[in-house]
C-alpha positions as CSV (number, residue, x, y, z in Angstrom):
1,X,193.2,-74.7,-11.4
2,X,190.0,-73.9,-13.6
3,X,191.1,-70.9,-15.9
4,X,188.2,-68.8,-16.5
5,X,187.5,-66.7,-20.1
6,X,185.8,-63.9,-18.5
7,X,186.2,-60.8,-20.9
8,X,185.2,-58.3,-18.1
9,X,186.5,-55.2,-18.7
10,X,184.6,-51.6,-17.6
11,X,186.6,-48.7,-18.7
12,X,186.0,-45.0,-17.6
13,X,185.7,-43.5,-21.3
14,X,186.1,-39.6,-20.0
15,X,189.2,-40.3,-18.3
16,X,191.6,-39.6,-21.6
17,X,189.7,-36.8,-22.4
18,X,189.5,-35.2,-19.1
19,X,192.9,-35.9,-18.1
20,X,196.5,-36.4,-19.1
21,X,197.8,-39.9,-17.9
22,X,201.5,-39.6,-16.9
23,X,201.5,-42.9,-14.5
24,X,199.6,-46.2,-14.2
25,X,199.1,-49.0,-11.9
26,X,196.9,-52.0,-11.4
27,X,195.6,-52.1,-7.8
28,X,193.2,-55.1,-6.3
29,X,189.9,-53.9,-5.2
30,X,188.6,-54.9,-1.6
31,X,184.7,-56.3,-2.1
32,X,181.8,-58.1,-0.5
33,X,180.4,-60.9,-1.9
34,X,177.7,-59.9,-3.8
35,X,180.1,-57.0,-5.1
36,X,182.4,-59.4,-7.1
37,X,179.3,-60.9,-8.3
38,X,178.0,-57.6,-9.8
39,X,181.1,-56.8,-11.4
40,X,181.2,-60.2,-13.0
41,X,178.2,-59.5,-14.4
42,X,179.2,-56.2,-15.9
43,X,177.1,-53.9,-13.9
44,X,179.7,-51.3,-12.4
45,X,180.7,-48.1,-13.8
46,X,183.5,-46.0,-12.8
47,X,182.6,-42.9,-15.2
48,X,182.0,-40.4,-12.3
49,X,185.3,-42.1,-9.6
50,X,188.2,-41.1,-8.6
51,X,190.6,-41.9,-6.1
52,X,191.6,-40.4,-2.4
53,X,193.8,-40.8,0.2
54,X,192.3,-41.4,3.8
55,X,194.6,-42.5,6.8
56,X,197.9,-44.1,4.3
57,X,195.2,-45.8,2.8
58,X,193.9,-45.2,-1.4
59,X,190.3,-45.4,-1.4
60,X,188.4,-45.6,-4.7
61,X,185.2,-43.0,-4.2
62,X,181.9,-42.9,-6.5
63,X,182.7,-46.1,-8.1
64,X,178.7,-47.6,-8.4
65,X,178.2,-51.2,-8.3
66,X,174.9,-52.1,-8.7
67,X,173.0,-54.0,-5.9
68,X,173.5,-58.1,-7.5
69,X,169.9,-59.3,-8.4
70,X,170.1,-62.4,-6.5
71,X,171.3,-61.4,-3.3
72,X,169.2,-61.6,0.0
73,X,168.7,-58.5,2.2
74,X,172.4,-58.6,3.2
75,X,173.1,-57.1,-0.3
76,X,176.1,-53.9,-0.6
77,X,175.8,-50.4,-0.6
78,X,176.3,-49.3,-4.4
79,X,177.8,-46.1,-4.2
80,X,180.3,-47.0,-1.0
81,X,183.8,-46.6,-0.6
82,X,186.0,-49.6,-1.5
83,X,189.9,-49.7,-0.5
84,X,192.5,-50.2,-3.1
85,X,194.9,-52.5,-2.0
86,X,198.6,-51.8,-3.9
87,X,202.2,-52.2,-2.5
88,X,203.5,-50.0,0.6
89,X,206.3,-48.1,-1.7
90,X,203.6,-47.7,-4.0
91,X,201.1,-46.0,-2.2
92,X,203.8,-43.7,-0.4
93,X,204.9,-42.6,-4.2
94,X,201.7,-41.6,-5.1
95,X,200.7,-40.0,-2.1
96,X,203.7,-37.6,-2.1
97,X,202.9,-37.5,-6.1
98,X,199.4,-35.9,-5.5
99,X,200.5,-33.8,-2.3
100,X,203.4,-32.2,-3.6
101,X,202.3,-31.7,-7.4
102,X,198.6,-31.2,-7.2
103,X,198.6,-34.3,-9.7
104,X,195.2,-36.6,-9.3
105,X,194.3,-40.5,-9.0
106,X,191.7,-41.8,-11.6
107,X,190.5,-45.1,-12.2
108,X,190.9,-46.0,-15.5
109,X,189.3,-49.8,-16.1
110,X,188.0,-52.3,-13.6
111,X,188.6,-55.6,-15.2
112,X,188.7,-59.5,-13.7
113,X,192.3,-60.9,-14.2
114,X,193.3,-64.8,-14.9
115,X,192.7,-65.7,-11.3
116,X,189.3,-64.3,-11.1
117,X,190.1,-61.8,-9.0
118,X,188.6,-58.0,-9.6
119,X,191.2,-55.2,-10.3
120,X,191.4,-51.6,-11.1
121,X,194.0,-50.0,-13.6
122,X,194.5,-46.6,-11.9
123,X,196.4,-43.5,-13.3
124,X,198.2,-40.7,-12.1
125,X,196.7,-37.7,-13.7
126,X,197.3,-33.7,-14.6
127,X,193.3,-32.3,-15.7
128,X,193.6,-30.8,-19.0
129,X,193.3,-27.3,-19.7
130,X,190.1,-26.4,-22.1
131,X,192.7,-25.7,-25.5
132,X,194.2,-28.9,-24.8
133,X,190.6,-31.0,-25.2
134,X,189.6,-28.9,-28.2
135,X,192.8,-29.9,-29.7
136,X,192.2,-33.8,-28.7
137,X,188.7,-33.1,-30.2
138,X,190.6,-31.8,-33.6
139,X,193.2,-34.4,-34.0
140,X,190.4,-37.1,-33.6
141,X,187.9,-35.9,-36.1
142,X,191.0,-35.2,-38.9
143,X,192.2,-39.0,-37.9
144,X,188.6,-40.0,-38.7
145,X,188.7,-38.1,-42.3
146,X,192.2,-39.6,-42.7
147,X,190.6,-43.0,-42.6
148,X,187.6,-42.7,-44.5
149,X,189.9,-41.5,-47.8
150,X,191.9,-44.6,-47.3
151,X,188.4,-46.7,-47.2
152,X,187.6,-44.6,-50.3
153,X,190.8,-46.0,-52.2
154,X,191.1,-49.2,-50.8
C-alpha cells in the first residue's frame, strides 16, 4: 500500500476563540470526486461551518469547497451540505448532548489521514460569553510579553 505524505490540514482559526471545546471527535466526510480533489489541494475552508442534525443524521453546513479547476461540467456545488459519517452510539450521544444542553457541533480541522481519506475533527462546544473572549484576548497578549523578555535574556 502507497503511503502518501500529504500535510493537508485546514483548521477553523475562530473556533477556540468563539467557543469553549468540552468534546472532540474525528468523523469521515462523505464527497464527490472532484470534492476530495479540492481538499487535497487545500482549497476548503471551514471558518463560517458548523454542524446539524437532520433525520439521525450530522450534517456539516457552510463548509466551502472550491469548484476543482480541472473538472468538466459535472463539477460540485461549493457551498452544499456534506454528511458526517461517525459511529451509531456516537451520533446518539451528541445528539441528546446538543438537545438537552443547548451545547453546539463545530468543525474544528478538515485534514487527509494515512489512508488518503478526508476527515473532519469535530467538537462539542458551549459559545463563550463576551468577558470570557476579552480574558482569552488578555492572557494571550501577557503570554506574548512573557516570551519576548525571555528572547531578551536569552
Amino acid at each position: 500500500m502507497k503511503k502518501t505524505t500529504n500535510t493537508i490540514n485546514i483548521k477553523n482559526r475562530k473556533a477556540r476563540f468563539e467557543y469553549e471545546i468540552l468534546d472532540k471527535y474525528v468523523a469521515g466526510i462523505k464527497l464527490a470526486g472532484t470534492e476530495i480533489k479540492a481538499i487535497r489541494q487545500g482549497k476548503a475552508s471551514i471558518a463560517e461551518s458548523f454542524c446539524e442534525f437532520q433525520n439521525n443524521e450530522l450534517f456539516v453546513i457552510n463548509m466551502h469547497v472550491e469548484e476543482y479547476s480541472h473538472a468538466t461540467h459535472f463539477n460540485h456545488n461549493p457551498k452544499s451540505e456534506r454528511k458526517l459519517l461517525l459511529q451509531r452510539r456516537e451520533l446518539r450521544k451528541l445528539e441528546k448532548e446538543v438537545r438537552n444542553s443547548g451545547l453546539t457541533i463545530i468543525p474544528l480541522r478538515v485534514f487527509i489521514n494515512d489512508r488518503g481519506l478526508a476527515k473532519m475533527q469535530i467538537a462539542l462546544a458551549k459559545g463563550k460569553k463576551l468577558y470570557d473572549k476579552r480574558e482569552t484576548i488578555k492572557d494571550r497578549e501577557s503570554k506574548r510579553k512573557l516570551d519576548r523578555i525571555k528572547k531578551e535574556y536569552n
